[in-house]
C-alpha positions, 0 to 999 in steps of 0.5 A: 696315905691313910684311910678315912675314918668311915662315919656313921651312915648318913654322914658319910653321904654328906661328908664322904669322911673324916678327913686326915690331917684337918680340924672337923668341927661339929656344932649345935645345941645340946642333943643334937648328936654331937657326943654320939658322933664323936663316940662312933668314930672313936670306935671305927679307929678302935675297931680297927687297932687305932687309938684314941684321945678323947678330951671330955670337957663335960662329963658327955663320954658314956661308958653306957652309951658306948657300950651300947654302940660297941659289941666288945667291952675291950674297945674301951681301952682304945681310948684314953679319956682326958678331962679338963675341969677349967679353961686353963687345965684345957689349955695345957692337956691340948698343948700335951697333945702333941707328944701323944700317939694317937689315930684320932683326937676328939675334943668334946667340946671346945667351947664349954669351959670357954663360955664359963671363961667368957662369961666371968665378968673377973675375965677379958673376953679377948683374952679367952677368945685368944686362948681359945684360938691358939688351942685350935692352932695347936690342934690343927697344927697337930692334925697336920703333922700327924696325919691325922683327923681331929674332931672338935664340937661346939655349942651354938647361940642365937644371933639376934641380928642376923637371926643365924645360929652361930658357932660359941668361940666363932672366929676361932673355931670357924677359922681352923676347922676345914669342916664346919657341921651344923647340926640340929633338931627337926621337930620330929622325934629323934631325928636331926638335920646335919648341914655343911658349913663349910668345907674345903670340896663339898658346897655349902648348904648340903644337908641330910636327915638321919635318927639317934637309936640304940646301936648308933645313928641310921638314915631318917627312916631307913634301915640301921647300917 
């Protein structure tokens, strides 16, 4: 069985790891931290000899910022970088994926050409959301047959009913992630909140506090680890 990919400190404390042969989805507003945890795990599997495809949908991979968490301006090298410019051409570079070679599959994010698909009065939200569904299919269906861990992120929206902050592509994104991470601002200065959603061994509702610095993501007032 292979190892899991070690996450940054504290998620690690409240997911235990990335899990191999699954879907792991993060989810929340812009600068919540989604990109910087997809970016530190994309290093820990090229640290340690793997490779990564990395599916940026919104320009949000940083060389600078990667280069500020990785002290080996190689590991870049590690990670093919894919960039889909519509909903379409996402579609398609997800269905190659399963020829690719890979240790890890980050999709960043899954949802942003799916809301400008969406939002298009030309479009049928059925169809977009039934496309957006066969795309995790195929992800899962990847993650499986490969053994390996997929890490997909979404934005989040305000339902005005329930008063609850839900996943952009819902169901779709819900149903195939075996892990659903919500993660949000605090009101404190770089700090944000990560709470469990859903997963298959951990209770809903766990959550721990960390911080976004220079060389990663630390424990909210703690020490870098």
């Amino acid at each position: 069985m292979k190892k899991k990919i070690s996450v940054p400190q504290p998620l690690s404390s409240l997911m235990e790891g990335i899990e191999h042969g699954a879907l792991t989805n993060f989810y929340g507003a812009p600068g919540t931290g989604k990109t910087n945890i997809c970016l530190i795990s994309a290093l820990e599997v090229v640290k340690g000899g793997g490779k990564v495809v990395f599916l940026d949908t919104e320009g949000g991979f940083s060389h600078e910022r990667f280069s500020q968490l990785s002290d080996n301006p190689e590991h870049v090298n590690g990670i093919t970088m894919l960039e889909p410019k519509d909903f379409k051409e996402q579609s398609r570079m997800i269905k190659s994926l399963k020829d690719v070679q890979a240790d890890l599959i980050v999709v960043d994010s899954a949802a942003a050409l799916y809301r400008l698909e969406y939002s298009d009065p030309e479009k049928e939200a059925l169809e977009a959301n039934r496309e957006l569904s066969k795309q995790m299919s195929i992800l899962s269906a990847i993650a499986r047959e490969k053994d390996i861990p997929v890490i997909v992120t979404s934005h989040t929206y305000k339902n005005w009913d329930t008063e609850n902050n839900e996943i952009v592509g819902g169901d779709a994104v819900k149903y195939w992630a075996k892990a659903v991470i919500f993660l949000e601002r605090t009101g404190k200065m770089s700090e944000r909140n990560a709470t469990v959603v859903k997963h298959r061994w951990i209770h809903e509702g766990k959550s721990v506090k960390f911080e976004i610095v220079n060389n990663g993501i630390k424990p909210s007032g703690g020490r870098f680890i």
